[in-house]
C-alpha positions in Angstrom: 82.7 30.1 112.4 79.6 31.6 111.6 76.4 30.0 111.1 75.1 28.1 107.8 73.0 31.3 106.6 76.3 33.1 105.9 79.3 31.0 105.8 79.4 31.4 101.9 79.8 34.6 102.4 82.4 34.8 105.4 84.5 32.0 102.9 84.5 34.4 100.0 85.6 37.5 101.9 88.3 35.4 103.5 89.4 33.8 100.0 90.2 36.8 98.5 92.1 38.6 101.7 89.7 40.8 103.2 91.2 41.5 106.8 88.7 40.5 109.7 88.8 43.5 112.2 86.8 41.8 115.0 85.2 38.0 115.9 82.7 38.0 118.8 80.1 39.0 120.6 79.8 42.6 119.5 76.3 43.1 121.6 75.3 41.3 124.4 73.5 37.9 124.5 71.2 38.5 121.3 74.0 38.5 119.2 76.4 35.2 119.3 78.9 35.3 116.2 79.3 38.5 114.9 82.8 38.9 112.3 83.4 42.8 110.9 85.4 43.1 107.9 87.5 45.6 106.7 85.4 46.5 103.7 82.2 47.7 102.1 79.4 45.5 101.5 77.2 45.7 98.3 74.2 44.1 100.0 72.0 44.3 96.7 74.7 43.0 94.3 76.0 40.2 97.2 71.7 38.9 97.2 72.1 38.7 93.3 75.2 36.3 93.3 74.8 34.4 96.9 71.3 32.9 97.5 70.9 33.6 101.1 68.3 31.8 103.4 65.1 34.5 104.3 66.7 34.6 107.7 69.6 36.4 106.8 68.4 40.5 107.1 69.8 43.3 106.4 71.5 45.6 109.3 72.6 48.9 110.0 73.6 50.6 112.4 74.7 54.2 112.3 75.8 54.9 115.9 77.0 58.2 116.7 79.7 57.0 119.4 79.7 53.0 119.5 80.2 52.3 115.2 79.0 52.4 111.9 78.2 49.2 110.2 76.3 47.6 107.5 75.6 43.5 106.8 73.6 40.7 107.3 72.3 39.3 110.4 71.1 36.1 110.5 67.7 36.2 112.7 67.7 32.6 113.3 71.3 31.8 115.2 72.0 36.0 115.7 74.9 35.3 114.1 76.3 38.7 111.6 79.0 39.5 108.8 79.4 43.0 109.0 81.3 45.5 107.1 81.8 49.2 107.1 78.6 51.8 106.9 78.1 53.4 103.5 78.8 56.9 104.8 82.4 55.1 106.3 82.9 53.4 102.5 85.4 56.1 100.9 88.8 54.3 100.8 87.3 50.3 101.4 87.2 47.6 99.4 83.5 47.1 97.8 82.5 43.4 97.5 80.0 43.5 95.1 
């Protein structure tokens, strides 16, 4: 389970059947929680309806051969809910 900063948000995507692609430590020691889901996340429209914390940033990462993602990190426990890059969204689910 991830942290306090963004278990709302991990509890929502799993309520409504978003598949979970990977649970772990995605990279290295300054990360400790980190859950990708199978969707694209509206990070303006998700801060309008879930208050998050000021720890919880943004993140992207648009790695030419280790990924594309976009989510929140939180900067306190380093722990992340990631979904799909915008440039990977065609085809995904958008949680607004």
């Amino acid at each position: 389970m991830v942290c306090e900063h963004l278990s709302e948000l991990e509890n929502q995507l799993t309520a409504i059947g978003i598949k979970e692609t990977f649970r772990g430590q995605a990279w290295g020691k300054n990360c400790r929680e980190w859950v990708y889901f199978d969707c694209y996340l509206d990070r303006d429209s998700l801060r309008k309806r879930i208050t998050f914390d000021r720890c919880v940033l943004n993140h992207d990462h648009l790695g030419t051969h280790d990924g594309q993602e976009a989510g929140f990190v939180c900067d306190i426990h380093k722990d992340a809910i990631m979904g799909v890059h915008e440039i990977c969204k065609n085809g995904k689910k958008i949680i607004r």
